[in-house]
C-alpha positions, 0 to 999 in steps of 0.5 A: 279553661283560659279563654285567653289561651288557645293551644294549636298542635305542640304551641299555646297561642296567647291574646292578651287585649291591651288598649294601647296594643294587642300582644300575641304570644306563643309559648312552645312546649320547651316553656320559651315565651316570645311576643311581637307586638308591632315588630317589637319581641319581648321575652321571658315575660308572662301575661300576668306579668304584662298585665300588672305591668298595664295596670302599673302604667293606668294607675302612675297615669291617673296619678299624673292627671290633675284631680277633677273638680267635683263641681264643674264650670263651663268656662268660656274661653276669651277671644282673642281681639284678631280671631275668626269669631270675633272678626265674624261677631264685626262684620256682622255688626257692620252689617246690621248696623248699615241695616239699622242706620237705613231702615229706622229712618225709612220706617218713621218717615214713610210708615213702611209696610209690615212684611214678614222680611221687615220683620224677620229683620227686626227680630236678627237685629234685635237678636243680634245686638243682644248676643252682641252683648254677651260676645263683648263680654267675652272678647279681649282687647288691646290696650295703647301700648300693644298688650291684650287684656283678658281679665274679665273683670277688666273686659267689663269695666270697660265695657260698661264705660264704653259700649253700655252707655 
């Protein structure tokens, strides 16, 4: 028995499971077939018909779709000089640059007592400018007459011109 089919009184009653759609069709004992699928009727097609038809529509999909690469890279994207991280990643660097320029100076002229706050700061500051590095690397600039420059191995050159001396 077709565990697809279910007959109901004189009418077969037909589910097809698609992905993109569930058909449901009856086929009366005169052998007329129809189908609504979300308001749409087909006639006169059978459901294998309907499914080489899916299976045709998988495979031209797939053969659409690039090829996969079999080794994988984990591409980080470049952001963009005015984007949200990047403008996070500054005034982040505002803050933690206020906090050094007040801190380093206060702890060697006073020897300031070792709190766990203190310390706690030394180790976001120093986590902080160490990420820094990596987000530099990673952000793309303007150059004077108004193009951006995504290339990284422009972003580095000049990264080590400016920033990493």
């Amino acid at each position: 028995e077709d565990p697809e089919a279910v007959e109901v009184e004189s009418d077969c009653l037909c589910v097809v499971d698609d992905p993109s759609s569930s058909y449901v069709h009856r086929m009366s004992t005169s052998g007329q077939t129809t189908s609504d699928a979300l308001g749409q009727v087909r006639s006169g097609r059978s459901i294998q018909q309907q499914q080489s038809q899916h299976q045709q529509q998988q495979q031209q999909q797939q053969q659409q779709q690039p090829p996969k690469s079999k080794t994988s890279k984990c591409e980080i994207e470049v952001f963009h000089p005015q984007s949200t991280p990047r403008f996070i990643a500054n005034c982040m660097a505002l803050f933690f640059m206020l906090w050094d320029i007040i801190t380093i100076p206060l702890s060697m002229a006073f020897n300031l007592p070792e709190t766990t706050f203190l310390t706690l700061m030394d180790w976001a500051t120093s986590l902080y400018w160490t990420l820094d590095v990596f987000v530099s690397l990673n952000s793309a600039y303007y150059l004077p007459d108004g193009d951006i420059v995504e290339s990284r191995v422009l972003i580095l050159i000049r990264y080590i011109r400016t920033w990493f001396l």
